[in-house]
N, C-alpha and C positions, 0 to 999 in steps of 0.2 A: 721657376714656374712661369708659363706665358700669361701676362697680366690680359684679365678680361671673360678668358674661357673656364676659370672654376666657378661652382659657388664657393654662396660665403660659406667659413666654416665658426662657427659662433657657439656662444654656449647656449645649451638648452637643458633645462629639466624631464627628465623620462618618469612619468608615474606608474608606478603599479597599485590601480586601485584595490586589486584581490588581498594585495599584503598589507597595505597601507605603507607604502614606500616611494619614496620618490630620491633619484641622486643627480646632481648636479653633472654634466660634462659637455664637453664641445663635438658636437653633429654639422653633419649640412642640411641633417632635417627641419622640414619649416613645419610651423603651426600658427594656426589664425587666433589658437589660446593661448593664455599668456599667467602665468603665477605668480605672484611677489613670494620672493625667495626670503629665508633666514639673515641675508646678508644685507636686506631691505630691497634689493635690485628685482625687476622684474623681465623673468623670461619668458621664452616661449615653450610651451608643455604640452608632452607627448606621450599620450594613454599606450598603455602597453598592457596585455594581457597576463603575460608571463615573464619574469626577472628571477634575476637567483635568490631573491626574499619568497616567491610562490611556487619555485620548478622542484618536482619531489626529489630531482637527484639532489640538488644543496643542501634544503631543507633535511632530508633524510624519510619523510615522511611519504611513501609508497605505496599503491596501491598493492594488499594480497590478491594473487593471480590463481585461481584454481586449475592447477595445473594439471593434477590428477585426473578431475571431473573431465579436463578437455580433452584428456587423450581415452577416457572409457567412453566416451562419446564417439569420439573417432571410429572407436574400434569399433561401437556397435552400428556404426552409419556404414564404414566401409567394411565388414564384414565378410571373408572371402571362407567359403566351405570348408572343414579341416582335411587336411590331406595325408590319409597313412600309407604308409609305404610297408 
């Protein structure tokens, strides 16, 4: 690697505050906040919305989609004359 033109790559904490989770690894992301870690060291922390502790495909937990309701809907929106032959 050409010394000068990367960042740094450092460890950082990523939080999921939805799940209550947070995992230790090395980013080049920065943050102006900072958390003392389990290992007493203090990093920099990075809110995150969604991780595999809150994304419903991991979890398993999914929203039911009415699937039924959206296609009799369809049909009575787009609606097209019966046609007999």
């Amino acid at each position: 690697m050409k010394p000068g033109i990367h960042p740094d790559y450092r460890p950082v904490v990523f939080r999921d505050q939805a799940a209550n989770y947070a995992f230790l690894t090395r980013s080049t992301a920065t943050s102006s906040h900072t958390i003392e870690w389990e290992d007493g060291e203090t990093y920099p922390v990075i809110d995150v919305e969604v991780s595999s502790a809150s994304h419903p495909f991991y979890t398993g937990n999914s929203r039911v989609v009415d699937t039924a309701g959206r296609v009799e809907r369809f049909n009575r929106r787009y609606q097209r004359p019966d046609r007999t032959e």
